[in-house]
C-alpha positions in Angstrom: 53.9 239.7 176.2 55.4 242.0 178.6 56.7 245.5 179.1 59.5 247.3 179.9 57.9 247.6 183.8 57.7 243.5 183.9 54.0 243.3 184.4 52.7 240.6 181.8 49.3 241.2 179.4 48.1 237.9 178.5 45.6 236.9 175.6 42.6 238.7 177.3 43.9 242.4 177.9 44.3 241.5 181.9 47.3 243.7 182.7 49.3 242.4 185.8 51.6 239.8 187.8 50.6 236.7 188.3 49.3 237.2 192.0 47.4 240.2 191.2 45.5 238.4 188.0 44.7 235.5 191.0 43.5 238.0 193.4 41.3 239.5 190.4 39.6 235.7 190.3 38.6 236.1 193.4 37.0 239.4 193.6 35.0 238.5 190.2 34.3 234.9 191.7 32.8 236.9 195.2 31.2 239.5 192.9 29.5 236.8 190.6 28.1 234.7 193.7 26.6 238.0 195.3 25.4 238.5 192.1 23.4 235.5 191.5 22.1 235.0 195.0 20.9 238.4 195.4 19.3 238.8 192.3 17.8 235.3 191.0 15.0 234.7 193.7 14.1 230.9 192.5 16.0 227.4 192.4 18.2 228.2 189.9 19.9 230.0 192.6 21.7 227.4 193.9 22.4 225.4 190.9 24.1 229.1 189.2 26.2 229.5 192.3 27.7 225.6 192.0 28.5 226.4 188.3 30.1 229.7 189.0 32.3 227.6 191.4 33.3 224.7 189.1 33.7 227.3 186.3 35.7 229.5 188.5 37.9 226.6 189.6 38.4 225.2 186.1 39.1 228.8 184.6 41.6 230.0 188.0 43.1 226.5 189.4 41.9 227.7 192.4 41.0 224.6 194.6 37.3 224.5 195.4 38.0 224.1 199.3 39.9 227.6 199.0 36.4 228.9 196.6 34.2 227.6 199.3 36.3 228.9 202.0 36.7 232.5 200.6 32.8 232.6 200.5 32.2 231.5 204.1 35.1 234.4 205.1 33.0 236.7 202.6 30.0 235.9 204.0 31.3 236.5 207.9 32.9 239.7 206.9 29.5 241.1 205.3 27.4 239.9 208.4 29.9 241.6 211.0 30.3 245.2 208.3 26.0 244.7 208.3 25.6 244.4 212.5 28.0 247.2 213.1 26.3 249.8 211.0 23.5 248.9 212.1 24.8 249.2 215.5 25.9 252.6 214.9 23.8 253.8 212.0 22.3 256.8 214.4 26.1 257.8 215.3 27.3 257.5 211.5 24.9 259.6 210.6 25.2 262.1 212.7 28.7 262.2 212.0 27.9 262.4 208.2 25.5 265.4 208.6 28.0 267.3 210.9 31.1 267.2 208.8 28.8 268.5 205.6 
């Protein structure tokens, strides 16, 4: 179905182009890995975060090279946004305190 602005609503409410609706995969594929290895603390661990990636790949299309490559990016991205505040937590905060 779509509407007078083109964007398309398919059968489960998602609102959107095509591209958007992929890049909406991927956030909910990043946000259900951090979910499961942050929270389950035993061996299902693992074995959840290979089912969310054959389940995400069977429900998006998206190849599992490109799922396996967007978590290593993820992953990089986090450690080098984790280093540099902790780099600079004494300056951000300072700078937090001093604007309010």
């Amino acid at each position: 179905m779509k509407n007078k602005e083109g964007y398309e609503i398919d059968s489960q409410g998602n609102i959107g182009n095509e591209t958007i609706r992929i890049d909406d995969l991927q956030l909910r594929f990043i946000l259900l890995e951090y979910s499961i290895l942050s929270t389950i603390k035993d061996e299902r661990k693992l074995r959840m975060a290979e089912q969310a990636v054959k389940a995400c790949h069977k429900e998006s299309g998206i190849p599992i090279s490109e799922l396996a490559d967007l978590l290593v990016r993820m992953t990089k991205e986090l450690k080098e946004i984790t280093n540099y505040f902790e780099k600079n937590s004494e300056d951000i905060r300072q700078d937090f305190f001093r604007k309010n």
